[in-house]
PQR file with spaces between the fields and no chain letter, atoms N, CA, C, O and H, PARSE charges and radii, in Angstrom:
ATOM       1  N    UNK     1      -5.507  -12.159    3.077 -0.4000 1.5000
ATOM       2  CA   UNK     1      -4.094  -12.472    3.001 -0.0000 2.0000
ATOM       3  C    UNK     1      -3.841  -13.964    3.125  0.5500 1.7000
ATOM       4  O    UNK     1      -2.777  -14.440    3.521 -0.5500 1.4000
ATOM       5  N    UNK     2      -4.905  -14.661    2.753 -0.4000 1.5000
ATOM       6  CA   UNK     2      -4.233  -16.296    2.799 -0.0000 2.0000
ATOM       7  C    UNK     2      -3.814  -16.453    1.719  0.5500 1.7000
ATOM       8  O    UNK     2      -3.469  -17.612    1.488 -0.5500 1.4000
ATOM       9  H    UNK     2      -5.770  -14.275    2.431  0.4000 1.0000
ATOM      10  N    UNK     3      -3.688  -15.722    0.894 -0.4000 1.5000
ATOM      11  CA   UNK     3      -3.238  -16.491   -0.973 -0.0000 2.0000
ATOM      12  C    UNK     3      -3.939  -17.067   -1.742  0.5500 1.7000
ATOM      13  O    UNK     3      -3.489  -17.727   -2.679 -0.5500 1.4000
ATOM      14  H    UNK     3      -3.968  -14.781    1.082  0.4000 1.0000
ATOM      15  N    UNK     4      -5.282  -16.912   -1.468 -0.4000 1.5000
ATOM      16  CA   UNK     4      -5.969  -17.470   -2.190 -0.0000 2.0000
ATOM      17  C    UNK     4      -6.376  -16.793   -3.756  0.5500 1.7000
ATOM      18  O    UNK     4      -6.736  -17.485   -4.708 -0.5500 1.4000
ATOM      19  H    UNK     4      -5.648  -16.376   -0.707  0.4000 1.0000
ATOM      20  N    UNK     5      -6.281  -15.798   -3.775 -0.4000 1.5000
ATOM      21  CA   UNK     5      -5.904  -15.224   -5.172 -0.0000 2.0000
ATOM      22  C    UNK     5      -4.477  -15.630   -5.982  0.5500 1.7000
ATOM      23  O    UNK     5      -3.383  -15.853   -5.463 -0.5500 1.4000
ATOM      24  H    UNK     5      -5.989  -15.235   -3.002  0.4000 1.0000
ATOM      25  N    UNK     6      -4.811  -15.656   -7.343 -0.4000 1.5000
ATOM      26  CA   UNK     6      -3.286  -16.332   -7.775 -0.0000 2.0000
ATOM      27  C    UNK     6      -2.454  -14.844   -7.960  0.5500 1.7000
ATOM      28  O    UNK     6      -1.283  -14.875   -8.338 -0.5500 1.4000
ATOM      29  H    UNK     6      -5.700  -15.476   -7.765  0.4000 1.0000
ATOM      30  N    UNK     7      -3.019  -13.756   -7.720 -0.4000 1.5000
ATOM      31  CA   UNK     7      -2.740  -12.861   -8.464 -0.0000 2.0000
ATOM      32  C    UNK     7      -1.873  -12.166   -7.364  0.5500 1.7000
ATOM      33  O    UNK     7      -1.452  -11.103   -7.819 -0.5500 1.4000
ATOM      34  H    UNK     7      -3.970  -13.731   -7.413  0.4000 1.0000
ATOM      35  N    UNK     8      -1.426  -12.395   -5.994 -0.4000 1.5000
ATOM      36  CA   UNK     8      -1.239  -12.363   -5.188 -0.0000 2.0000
ATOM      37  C    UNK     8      -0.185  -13.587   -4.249  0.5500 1.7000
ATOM      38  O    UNK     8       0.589  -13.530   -3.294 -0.5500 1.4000
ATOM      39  H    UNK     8      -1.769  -13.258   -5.624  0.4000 1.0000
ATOM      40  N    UNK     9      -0.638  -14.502   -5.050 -0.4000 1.5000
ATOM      41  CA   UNK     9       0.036  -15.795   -3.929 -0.0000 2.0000
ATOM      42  C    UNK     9       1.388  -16.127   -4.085  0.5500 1.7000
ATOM      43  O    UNK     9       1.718  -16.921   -3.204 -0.5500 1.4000
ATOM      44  H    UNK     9      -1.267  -14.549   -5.826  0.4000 1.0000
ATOM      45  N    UNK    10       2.549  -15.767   -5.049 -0.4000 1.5000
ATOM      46  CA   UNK    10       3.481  -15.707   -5.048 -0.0000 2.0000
ATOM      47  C    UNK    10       4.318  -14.857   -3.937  0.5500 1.7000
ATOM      48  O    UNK    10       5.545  -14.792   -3.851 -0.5500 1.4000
ATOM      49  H    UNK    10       2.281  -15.122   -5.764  0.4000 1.0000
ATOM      50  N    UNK    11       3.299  -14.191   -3.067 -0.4000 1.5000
ATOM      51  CA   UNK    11       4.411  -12.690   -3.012 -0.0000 2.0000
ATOM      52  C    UNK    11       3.942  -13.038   -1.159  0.5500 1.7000
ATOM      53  O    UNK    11       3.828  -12.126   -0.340 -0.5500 1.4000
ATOM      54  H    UNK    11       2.303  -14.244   -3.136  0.4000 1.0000
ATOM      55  N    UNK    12       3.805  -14.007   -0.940 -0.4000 1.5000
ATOM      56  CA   UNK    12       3.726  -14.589    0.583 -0.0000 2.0000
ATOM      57  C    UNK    12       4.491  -14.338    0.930  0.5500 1.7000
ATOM      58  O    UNK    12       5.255  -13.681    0.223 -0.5500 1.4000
ATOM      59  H    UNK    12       3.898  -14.747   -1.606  0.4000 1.0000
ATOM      60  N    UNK    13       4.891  -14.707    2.417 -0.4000 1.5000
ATOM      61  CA   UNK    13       4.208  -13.853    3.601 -0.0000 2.0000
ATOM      62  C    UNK    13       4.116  -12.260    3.355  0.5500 1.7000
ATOM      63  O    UNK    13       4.959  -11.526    2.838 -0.5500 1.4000
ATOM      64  H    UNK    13       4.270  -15.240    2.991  0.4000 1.0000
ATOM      65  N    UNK    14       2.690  -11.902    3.940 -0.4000 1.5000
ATOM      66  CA   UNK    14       2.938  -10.332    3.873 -0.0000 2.0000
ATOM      67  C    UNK    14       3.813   -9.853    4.896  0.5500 1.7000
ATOM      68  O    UNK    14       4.297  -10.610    5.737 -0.5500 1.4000
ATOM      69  H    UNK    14       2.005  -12.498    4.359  0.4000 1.0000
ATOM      70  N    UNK    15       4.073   -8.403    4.848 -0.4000 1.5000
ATOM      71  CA   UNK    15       4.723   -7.815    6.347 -0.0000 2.0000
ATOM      72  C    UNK    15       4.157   -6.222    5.784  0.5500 1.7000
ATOM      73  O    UNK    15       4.444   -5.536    4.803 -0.5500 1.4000
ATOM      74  H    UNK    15       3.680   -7.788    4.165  0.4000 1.0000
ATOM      75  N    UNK    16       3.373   -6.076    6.750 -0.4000 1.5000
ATOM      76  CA   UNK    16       3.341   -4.500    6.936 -0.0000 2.0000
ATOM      77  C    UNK    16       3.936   -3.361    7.061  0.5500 1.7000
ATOM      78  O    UNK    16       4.251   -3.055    8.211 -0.5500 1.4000
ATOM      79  H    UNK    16       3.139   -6.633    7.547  0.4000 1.0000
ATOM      80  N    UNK    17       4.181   -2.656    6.250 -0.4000 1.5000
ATOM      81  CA   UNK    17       5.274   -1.799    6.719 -0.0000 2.0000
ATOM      82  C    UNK    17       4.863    0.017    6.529  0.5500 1.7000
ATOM      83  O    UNK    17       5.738    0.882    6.566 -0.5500 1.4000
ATOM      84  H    UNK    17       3.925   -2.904    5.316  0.4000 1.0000
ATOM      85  N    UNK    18       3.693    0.256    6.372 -0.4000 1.5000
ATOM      86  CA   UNK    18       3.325    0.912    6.471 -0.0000 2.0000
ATOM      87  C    UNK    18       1.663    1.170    6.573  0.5500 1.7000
ATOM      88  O    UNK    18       0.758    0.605    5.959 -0.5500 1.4000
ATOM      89  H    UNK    18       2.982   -0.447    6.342  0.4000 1.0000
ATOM      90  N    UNK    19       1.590    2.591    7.916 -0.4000 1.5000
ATOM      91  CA   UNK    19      -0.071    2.592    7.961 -0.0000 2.0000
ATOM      92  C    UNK    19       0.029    4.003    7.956  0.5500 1.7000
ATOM      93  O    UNK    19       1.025    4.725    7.930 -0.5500 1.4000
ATOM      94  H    UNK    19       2.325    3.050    8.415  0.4000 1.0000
ATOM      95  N    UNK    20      -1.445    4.329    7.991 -0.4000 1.5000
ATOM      96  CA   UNK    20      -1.908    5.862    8.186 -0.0000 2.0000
ATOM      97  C    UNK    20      -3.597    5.868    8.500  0.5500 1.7000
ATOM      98  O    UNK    20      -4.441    5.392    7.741 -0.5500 1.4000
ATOM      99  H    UNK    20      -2.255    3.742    8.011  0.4000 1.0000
ATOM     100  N    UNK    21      -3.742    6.223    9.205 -0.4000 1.5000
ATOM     101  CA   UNK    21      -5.387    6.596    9.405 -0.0000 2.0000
ATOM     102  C    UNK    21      -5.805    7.796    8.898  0.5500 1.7000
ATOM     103  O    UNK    21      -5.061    8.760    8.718 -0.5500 1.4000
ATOM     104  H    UNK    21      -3.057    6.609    9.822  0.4000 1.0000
ATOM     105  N    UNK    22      -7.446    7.746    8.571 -0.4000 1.5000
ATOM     106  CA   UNK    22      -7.910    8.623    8.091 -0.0000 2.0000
ATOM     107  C    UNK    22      -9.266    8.783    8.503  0.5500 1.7000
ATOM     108  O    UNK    22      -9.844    7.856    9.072 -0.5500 1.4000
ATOM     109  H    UNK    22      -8.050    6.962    8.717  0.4000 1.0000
ATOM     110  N    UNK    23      -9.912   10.032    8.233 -0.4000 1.5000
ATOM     111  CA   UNK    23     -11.221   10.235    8.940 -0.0000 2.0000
ATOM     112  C    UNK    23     -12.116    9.455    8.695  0.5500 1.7000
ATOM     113  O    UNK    23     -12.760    8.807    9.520 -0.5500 1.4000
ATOM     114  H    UNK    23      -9.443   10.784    7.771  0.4000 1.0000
ATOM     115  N    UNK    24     -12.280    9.453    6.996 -0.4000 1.5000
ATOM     116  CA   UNK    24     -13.493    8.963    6.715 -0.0000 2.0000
ATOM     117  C    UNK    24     -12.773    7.938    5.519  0.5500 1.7000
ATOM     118  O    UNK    24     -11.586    7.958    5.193 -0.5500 1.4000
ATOM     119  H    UNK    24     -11.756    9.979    6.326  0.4000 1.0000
ATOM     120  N    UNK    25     -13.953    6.955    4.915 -0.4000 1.5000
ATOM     121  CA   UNK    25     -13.440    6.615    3.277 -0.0000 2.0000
ATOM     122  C    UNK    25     -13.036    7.442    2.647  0.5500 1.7000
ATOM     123  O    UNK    25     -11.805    7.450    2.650 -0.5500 1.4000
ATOM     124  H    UNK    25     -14.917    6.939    5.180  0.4000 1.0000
ATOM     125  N    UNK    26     -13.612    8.414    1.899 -0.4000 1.5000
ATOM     126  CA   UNK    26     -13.542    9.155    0.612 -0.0000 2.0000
ATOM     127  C    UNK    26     -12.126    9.754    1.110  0.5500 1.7000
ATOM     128  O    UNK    26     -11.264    9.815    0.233 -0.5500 1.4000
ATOM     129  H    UNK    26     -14.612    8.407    1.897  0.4000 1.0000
ATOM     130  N    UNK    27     -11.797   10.174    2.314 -0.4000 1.5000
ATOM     131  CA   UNK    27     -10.112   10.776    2.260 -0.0000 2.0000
ATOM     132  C    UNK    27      -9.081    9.478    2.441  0.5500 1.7000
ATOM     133  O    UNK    27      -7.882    9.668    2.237 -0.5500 1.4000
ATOM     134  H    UNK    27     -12.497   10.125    3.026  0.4000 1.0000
ATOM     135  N    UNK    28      -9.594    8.067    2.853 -0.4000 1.5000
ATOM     136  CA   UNK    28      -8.605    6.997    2.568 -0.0000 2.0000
ATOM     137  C    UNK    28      -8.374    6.941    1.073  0.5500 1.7000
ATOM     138  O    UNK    28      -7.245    6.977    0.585 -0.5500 1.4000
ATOM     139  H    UNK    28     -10.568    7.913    3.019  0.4000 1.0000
ATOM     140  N    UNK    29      -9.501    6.850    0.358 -0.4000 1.5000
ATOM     141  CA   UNK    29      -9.735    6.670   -0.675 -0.0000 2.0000
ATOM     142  C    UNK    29      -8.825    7.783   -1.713  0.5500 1.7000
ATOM     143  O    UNK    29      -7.956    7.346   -2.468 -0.5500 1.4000
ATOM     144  H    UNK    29     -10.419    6.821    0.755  0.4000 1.0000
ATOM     145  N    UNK    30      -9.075    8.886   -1.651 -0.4000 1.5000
ATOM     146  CA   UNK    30      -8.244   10.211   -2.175 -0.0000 2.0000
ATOM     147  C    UNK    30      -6.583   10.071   -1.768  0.5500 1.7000
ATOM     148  O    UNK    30      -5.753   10.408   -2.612 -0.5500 1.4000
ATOM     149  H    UNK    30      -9.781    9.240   -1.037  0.4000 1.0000
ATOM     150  N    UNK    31      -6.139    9.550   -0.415 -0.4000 1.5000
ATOM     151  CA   UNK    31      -4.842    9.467    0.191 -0.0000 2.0000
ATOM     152  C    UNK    31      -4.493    8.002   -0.659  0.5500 1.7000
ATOM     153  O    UNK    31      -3.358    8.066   -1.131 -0.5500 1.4000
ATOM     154  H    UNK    31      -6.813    9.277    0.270  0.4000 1.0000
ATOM     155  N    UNK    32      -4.972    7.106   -0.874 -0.4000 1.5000
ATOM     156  CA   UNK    32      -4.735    5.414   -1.772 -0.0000 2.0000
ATOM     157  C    UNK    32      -4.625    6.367   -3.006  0.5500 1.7000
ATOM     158  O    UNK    32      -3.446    6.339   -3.357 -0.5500 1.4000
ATOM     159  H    UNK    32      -5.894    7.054   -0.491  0.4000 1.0000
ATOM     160  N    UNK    33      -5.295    7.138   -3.756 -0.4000 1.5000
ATOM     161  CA   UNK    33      -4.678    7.592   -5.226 -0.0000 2.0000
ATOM     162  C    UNK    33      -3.539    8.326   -5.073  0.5500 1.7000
ATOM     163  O    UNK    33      -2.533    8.074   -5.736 -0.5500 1.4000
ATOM     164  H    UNK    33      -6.253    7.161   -3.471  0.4000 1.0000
ATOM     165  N    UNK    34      -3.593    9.320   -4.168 -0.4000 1.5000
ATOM     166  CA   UNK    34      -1.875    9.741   -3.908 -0.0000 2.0000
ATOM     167  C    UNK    34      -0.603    9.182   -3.597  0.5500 1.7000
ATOM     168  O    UNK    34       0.488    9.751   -3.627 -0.5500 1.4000
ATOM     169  H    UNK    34      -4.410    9.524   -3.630  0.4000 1.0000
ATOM     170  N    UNK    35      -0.903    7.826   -3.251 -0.4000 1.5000
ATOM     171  CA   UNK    35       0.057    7.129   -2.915 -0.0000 2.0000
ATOM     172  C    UNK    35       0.135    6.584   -4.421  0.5500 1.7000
ATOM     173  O    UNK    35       1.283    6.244   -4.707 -0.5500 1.4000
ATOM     174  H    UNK    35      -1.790    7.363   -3.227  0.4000 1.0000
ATOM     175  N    UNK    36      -0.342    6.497   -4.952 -0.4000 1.5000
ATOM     176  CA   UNK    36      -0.244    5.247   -6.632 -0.0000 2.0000
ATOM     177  C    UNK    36      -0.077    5.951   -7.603  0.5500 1.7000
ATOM     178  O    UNK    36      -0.164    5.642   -8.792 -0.5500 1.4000
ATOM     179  H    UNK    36      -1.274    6.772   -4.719  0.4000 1.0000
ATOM     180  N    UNK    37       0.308    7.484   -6.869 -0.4000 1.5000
ATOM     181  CA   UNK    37       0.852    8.371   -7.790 -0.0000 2.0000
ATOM     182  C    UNK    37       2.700    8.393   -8.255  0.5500 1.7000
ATOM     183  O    UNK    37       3.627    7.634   -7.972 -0.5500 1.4000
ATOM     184  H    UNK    37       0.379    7.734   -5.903  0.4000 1.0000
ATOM     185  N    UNK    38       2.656    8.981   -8.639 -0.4000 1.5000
ATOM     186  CA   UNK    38       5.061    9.140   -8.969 -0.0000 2.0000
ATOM     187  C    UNK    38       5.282    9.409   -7.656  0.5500 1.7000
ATOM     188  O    UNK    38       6.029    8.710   -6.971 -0.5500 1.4000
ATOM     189  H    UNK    38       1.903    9.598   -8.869  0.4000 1.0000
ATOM     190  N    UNK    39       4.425   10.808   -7.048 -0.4000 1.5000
ATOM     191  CA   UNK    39       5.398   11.266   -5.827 -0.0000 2.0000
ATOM     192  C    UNK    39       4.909   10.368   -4.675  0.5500 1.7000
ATOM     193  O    UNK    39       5.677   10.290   -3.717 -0.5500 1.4000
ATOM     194  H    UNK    39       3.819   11.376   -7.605  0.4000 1.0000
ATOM     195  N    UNK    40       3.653    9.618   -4.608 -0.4000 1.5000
ATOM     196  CA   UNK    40       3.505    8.495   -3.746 -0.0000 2.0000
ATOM     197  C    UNK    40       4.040    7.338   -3.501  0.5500 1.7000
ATOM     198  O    UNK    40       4.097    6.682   -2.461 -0.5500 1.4000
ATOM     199  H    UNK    40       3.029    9.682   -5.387  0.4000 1.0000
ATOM     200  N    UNK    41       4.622    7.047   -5.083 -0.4000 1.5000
ATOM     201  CA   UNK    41       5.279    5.847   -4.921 -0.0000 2.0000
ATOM     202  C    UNK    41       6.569    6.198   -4.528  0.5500 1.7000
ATOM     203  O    UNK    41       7.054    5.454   -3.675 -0.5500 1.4000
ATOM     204  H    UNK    41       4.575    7.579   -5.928  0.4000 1.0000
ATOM     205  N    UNK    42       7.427    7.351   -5.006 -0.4000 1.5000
ATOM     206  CA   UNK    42       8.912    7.741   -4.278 -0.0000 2.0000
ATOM     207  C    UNK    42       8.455    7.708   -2.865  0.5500 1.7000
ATOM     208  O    UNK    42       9.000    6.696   -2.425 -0.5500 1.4000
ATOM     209  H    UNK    42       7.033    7.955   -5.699  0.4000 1.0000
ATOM     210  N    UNK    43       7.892    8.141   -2.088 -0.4000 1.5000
ATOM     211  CA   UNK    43       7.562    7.929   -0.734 -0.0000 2.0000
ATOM     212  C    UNK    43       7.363    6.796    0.198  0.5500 1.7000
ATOM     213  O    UNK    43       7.737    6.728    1.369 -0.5500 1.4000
ATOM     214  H    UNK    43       7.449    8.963   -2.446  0.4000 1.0000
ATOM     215  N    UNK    44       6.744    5.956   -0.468 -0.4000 1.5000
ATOM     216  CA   UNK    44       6.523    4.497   -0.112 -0.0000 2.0000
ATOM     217  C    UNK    44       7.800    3.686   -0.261  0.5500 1.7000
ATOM     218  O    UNK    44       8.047    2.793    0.550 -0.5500 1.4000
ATOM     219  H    UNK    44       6.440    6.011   -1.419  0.4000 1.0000
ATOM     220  N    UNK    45       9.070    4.120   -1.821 -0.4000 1.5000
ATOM     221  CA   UNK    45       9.656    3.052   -1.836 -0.0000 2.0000
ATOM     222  C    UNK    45      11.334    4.068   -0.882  0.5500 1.7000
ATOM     223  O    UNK    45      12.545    3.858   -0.950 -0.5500 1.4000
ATOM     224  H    UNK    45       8.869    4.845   -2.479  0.4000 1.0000
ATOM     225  N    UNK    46      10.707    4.856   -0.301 -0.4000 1.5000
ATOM     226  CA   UNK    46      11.833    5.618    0.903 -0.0000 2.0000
ATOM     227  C    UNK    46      11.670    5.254    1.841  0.5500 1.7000
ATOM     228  O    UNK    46      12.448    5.541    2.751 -0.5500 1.4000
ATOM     229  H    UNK    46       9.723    5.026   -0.245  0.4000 1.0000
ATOM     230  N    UNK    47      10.259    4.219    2.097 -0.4000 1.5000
ATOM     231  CA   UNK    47      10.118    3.588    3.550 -0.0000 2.0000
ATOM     232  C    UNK    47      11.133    2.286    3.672  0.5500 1.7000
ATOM     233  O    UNK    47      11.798    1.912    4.638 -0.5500 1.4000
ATOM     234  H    UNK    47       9.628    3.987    1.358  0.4000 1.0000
ATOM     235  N    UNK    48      10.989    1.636    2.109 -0.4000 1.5000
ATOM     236  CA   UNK    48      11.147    0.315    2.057 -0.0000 2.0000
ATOM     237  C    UNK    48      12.829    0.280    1.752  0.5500 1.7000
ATOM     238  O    UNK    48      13.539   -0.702    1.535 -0.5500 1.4000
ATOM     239  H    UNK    48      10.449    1.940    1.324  0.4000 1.0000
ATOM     240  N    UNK    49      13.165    1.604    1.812 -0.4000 1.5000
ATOM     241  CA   UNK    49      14.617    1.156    1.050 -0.0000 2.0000
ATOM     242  C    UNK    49      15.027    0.754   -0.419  0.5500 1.7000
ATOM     243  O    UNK    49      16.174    0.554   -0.819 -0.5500 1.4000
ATOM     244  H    UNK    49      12.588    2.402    1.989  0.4000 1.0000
ATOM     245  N    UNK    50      13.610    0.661   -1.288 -0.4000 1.5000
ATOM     246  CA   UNK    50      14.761    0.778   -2.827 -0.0000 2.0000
ATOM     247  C    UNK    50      14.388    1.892   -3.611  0.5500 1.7000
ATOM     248  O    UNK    50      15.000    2.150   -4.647 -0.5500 1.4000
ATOM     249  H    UNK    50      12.679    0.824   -0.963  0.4000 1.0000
């Protein structure tokens, strides 16, 4: 998170606004594609308000 990617460095400072733990990788990993799904992203952008 320093910005050193350009692909990224516009969108400084981060702020966290959401977490979740998980057992292992492969179910972070499986729970990260559900989120980058339609009904993941309606979920995520109900945290953020738009």
């Amino acid at each position: 998170c320093d910005g050193y990617v350009e692909s990224t460095k516009p969108y400084r400072p981060y702020r966290m606004i959401y977490n979740e733990e998980q057992p292992d990788k492969s179910a972070a990993m499986r729970r990260e594609r559900e989120l980058k799904l339609s009904a993941g992203r309606k979920f995520l952008r109900s945290l953020i308000g738009k």
